[in-house]
C-alpha positions in Angstrom: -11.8 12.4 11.8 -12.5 15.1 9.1 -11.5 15.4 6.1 -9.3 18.3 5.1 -10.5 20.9 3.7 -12.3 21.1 0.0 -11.9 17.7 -0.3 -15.0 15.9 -1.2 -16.1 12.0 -1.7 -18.6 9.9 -3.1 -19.5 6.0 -4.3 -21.5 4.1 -6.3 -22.8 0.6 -7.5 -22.1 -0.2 -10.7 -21.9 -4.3 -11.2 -18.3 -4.9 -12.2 -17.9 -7.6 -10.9 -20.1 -7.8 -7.6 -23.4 -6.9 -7.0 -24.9 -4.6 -4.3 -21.7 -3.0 -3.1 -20.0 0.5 -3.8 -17.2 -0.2 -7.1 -16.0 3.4 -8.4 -15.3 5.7 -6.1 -14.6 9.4 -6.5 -12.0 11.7 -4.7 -13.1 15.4 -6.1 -11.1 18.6 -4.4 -13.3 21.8 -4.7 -9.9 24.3 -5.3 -6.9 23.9 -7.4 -4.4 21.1 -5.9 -1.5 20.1 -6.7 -0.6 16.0 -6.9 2.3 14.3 -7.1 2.4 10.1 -8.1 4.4 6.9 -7.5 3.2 3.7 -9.7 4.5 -0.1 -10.1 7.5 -1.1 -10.9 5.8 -4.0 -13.0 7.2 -3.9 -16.6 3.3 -4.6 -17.2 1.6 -1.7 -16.2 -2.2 -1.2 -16.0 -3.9 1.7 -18.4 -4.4 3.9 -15.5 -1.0 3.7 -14.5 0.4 4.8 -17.8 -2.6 7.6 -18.0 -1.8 8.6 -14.6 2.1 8.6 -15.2 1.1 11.1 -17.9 -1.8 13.4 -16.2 0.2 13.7 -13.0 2.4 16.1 -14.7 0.0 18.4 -15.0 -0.2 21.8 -12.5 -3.4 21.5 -11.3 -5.6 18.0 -9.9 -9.4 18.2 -9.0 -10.4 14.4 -9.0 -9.0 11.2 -8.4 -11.7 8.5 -9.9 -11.1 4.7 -8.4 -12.8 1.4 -9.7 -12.5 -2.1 -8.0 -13.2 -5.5 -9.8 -11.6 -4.9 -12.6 -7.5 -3.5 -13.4 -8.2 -2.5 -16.4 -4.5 -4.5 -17.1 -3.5 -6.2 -20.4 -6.4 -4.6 -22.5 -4.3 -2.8 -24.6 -5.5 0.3 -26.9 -8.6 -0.5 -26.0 -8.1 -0.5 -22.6 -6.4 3.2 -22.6 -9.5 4.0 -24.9 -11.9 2.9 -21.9 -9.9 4.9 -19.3 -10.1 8.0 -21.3 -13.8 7.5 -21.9 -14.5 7.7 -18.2 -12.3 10.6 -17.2 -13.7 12.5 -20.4 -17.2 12.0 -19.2 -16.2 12.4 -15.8 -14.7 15.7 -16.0 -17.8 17.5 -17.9 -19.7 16.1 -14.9 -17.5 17.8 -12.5 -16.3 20.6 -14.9 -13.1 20.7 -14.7 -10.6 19.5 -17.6 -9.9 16.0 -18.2 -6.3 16.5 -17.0 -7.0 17.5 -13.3 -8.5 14.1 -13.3 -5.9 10.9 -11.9 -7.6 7.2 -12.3 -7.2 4.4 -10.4 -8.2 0.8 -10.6 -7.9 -2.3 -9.1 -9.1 -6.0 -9.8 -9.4 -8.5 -12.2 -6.5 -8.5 -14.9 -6.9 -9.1 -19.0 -10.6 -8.0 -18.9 -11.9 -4.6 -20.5 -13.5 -2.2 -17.9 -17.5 -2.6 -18.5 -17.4 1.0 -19.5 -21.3 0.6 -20.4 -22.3 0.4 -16.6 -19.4 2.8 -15.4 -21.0 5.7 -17.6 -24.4 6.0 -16.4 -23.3 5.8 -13.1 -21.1 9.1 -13.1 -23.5 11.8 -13.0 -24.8 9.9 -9.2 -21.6 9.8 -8.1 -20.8 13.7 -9.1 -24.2 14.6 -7.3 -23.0 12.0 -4.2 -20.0 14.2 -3.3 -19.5 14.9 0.5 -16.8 15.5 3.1 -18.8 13.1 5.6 -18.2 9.9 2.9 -14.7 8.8 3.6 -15.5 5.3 4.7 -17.8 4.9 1.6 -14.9 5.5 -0.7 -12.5 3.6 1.0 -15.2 0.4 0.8 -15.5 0.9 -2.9 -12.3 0.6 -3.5 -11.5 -2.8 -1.9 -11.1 -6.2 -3.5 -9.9 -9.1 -1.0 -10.0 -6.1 1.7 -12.4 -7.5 4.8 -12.1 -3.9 5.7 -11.6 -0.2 4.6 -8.1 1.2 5.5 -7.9 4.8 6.7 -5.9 6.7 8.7 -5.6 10.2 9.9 -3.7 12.9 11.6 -3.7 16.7 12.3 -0.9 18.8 13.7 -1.7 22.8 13.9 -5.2 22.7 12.6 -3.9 21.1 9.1 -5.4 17.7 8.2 -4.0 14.4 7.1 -6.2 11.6 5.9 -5.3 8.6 3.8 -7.1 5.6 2.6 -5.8 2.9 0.6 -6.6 -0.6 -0.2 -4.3 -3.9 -0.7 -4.6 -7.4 0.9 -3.2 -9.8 -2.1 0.2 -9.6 -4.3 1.6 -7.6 -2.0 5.2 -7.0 -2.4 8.2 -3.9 -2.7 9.0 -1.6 -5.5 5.5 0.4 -4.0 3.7 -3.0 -2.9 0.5 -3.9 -4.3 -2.0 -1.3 -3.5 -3.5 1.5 -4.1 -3.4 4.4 -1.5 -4.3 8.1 -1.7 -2.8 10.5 0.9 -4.9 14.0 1.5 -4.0 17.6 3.0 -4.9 20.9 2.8 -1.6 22.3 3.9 0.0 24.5 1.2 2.8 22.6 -0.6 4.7 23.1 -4.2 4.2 20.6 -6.6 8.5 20.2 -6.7 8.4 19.5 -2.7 5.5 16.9 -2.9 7.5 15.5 -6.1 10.8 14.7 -3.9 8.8 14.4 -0.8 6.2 11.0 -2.0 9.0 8.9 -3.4 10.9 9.4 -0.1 8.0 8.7 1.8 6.7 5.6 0.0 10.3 3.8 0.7 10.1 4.5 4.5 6.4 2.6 4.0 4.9 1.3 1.5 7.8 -0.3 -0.2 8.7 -2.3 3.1 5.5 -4.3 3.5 5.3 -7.5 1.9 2.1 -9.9 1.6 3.3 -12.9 -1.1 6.3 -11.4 -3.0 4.0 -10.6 -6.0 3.8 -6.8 -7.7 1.3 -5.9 -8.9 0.0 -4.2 -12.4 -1.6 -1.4 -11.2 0.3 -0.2 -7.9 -0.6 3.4 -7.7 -0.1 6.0 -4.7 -1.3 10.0 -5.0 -0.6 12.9 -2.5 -2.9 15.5 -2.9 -2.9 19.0 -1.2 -5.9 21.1 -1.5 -3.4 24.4 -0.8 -5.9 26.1 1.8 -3.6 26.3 4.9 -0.4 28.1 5.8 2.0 25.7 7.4 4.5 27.1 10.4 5.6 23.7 10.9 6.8 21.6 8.0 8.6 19.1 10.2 5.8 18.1 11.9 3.6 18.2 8.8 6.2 15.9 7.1 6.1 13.2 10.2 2.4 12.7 9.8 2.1 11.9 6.4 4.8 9.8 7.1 3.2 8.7 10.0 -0.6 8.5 7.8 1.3 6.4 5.3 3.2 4.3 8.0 -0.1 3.1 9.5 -1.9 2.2 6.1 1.2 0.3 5.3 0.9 -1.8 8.5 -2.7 -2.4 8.4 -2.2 -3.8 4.6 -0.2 -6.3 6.5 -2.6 -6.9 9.2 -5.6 -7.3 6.3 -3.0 -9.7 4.0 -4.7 -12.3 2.7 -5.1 -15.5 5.1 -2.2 -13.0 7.6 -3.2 -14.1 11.3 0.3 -12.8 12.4 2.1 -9.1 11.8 5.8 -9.8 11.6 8.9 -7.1 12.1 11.6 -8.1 10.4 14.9 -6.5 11.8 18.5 -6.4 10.3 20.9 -5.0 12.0 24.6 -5.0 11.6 25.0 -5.5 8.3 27.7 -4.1 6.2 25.8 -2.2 3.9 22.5 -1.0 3.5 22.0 -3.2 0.2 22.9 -6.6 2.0 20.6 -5.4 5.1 17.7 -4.8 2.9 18.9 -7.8 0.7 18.4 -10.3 3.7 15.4 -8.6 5.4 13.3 -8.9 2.5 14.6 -12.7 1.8 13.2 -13.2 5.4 10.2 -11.7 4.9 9.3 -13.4 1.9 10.5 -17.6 2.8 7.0 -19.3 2.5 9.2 -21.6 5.2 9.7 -18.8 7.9 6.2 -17.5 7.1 4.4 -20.7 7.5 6.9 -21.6 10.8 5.2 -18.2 12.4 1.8 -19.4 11.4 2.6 -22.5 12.8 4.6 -21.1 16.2 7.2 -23.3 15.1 10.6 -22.3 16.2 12.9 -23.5 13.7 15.6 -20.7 13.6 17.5 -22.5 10.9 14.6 -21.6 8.3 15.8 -17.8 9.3 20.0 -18.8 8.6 18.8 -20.6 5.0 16.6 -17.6 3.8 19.8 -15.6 4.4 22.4 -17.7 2.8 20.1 -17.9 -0.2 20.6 -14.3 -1.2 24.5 -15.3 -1.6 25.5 -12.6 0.8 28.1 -13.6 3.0 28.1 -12.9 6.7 28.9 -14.7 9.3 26.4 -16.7 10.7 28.2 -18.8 13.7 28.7 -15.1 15.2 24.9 -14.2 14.5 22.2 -13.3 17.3 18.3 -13.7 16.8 15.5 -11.9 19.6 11.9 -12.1 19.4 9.7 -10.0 21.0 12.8 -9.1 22.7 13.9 -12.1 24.0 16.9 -13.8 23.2 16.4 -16.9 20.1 19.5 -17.7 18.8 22.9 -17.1 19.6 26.5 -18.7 18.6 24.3 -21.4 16.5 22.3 -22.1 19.8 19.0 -21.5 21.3 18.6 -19.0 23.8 15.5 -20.0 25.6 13.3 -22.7 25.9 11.2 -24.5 23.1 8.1 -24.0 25.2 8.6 -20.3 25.9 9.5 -19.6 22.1 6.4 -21.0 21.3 4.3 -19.1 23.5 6.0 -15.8 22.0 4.8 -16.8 18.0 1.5 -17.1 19.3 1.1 -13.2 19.5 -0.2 -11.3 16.9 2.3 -9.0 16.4 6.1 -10.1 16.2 9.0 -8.4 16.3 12.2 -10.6 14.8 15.7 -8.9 15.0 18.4 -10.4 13.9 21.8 -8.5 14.5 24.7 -9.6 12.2 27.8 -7.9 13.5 29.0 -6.9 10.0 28.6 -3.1 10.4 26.3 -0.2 11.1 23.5 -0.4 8.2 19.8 -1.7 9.0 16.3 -2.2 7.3 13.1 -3.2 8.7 10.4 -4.7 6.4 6.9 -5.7 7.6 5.3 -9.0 6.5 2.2 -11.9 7.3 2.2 -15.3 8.1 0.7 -17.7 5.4 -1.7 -19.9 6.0 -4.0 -21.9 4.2 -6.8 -19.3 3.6 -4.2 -17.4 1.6 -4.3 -20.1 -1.2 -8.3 -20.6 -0.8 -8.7 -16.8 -1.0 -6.3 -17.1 -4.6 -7.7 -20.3 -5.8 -11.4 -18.3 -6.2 -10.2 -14.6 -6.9 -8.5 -14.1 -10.2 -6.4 -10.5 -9.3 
């Protein structure tokens, strides 16, 4: 893995909220890129989110600058004021202008950013810039993470690397994350514009931890413009593919998740009732805590349904998972024992096929279990 070219990385302590580990982290791209941005859907947005909805429209982006342990969320003026502090300061380091720089945060919400330990620390991580520190970004941006999330492709000598982070209040309209997707093939600003929203519905805005969205939801795509591209296609396909893979291992790092689950729809009459259902599937604490459990109770699959109001016909309705038949005409397919055996695995695949029509969706989701509420009980996110 490398990282594509003239993009550079760096981290740094700075006591946010933990001690001894990496907290702000620091994207910087050595030419003139161009960056497109999708944010939460959460009526209460974060400061960096509003700053970054209105930096992004800029033509040129040199820096992306990422704190964990604190969102900088409900701090009002203030909390803008903080924001623009950093990228201010952080832009003479780096000199470039203060709007080629995107923020980021992630962490505690209704607390101001302790702007008097960020500040000293910016001139170390300016001077800590490197290709080779991808992993050490990726840690310093984690909260509940147990692990940095990276992924990485590269089709015709052009690179692909993302990195993201989300494990709590995970949920659509862009999940709860943050994620930052890098290349140095040469792209307009218009294509990346209609190309990230596209892209960010095919991924991230299928996953879902806990059915909570977050404040501060941010993804960038960033292209460094040093490579000619002969095959778009294929260069399309593995961002896709890059943002496909950080969306499943959100899943896999959910908080408390033991179990990946597929959720299928297929059948339905419209796209709206097979997204509709999926995602009331995905998010029934009852079916979740029925996979944690290995608990075959197919009717906590028909109620999550019917509770959306959508009317289909269940009698007719037939339910495989991991390919083998569950439910069909109201009855099980195979035996208790063997059902069992199949939730056991780590990753599931549930397709239910309603016989309405031709449209289907496919969301991703955990388990719940118990850790889930210890993890939440201690961690105020």
């Amino acid at each position: 893995m490398e990282a594509p070219e003239g993009f550079k990385f760096s981290a740094v302590e700075c006591g946010i909220k933990y001690e001894n580990r990496f907290d702000l982290g620091l994207i910087y791209c050595e030419f003139p890129g161009v960056a497109w941005g999708v944010f939460t859907k959460n009526s209460v947005k974060a400061a960096p989110v509003l700053l970054g909805k209105k930096i992004i429209k800029s033509e040129v982006h040199r820096a992306i600058v990422v704190n964990s342990g604190n969102a900088n969320a409900c701090t009002g003026q203030e909390g803008l004021e903080d924001a623009k502090r950093i990228i201010n300061d952080l832009a003479e380091h780096l000199k470039v202008s203060e709007k080629e720089v995107l923020p980021a945060s992630t962490g505690v919400i209704g607390e101001r950013l302790p702007v008097n330990k960020i500040l000293p620390k910016l001139k170390d991580l300016v001077e800590g810039l490197s290709p080779l520190r991808i992993e050490d970004f990726a840690k310093a941006i984690m909260t509940t993470d147990t692990k940095p999330k990276i992924s990485y492709r590269e089709v015709n000598g052009i690179k692909v690397l993302g990195i993201a982070k989300g494990a709590g209040m995970i949920a659509p309209n862009m999940a709860t994350m943050l994620a930052f997707i890098l290349t140095d093939g040469v792209f307009q600003k218009e294509t990346i514009k209609k190309l990230l929203p596209k892209f960010t519905e095919e991924s991230f805005n299928r996953i879902t931890i806990d059915g909570d969205t977050s404040t501060n939801d941010t993804v960038y795509l960033v292209s460094s413009n040093r490579k000619e591209v002969k095959d778009y296609q294929e260069l399309k396909q593995a961002i896709l593919d890059v943002m496909k893979e950080l969306a499943y291992k959100i899943v896999e790092d959910g908080e408390g998740v033991t179990k990946v689950i597929r959720i299928v729809i297929k059948g339905a009459k419209t796209k709206k009732h097979a997204k509709e259902l999926a995602h009331a599937v995905a998010n029934s604490p009852l079916v979740k805590t029925a996979f944690y459990g290995a608990d075959p109770n197919w009717g906590r699959l028909f109620s999550a349904m019917g509770k959306t109001g959508i009317e289909f016909a269940f009698d007719k309705v037939e339910v495989y998972l991991n390919g083998v038949c569950w439910v069909n005409n109201l009855k099980t397919c195979a035996s208790e024992e063997e059902l069992k055996k199949l939730m056991e695995n780590k990753d599931q695949e549930l397709i239910i096929k309603l016989k309405e029509g031709r449209q289907s969706y496919e969301v991703l989701t955990g388990d719940l279990t118990e850790k889930y509420i210890e993890i939440n009980a201690m961690y105020r996110s």
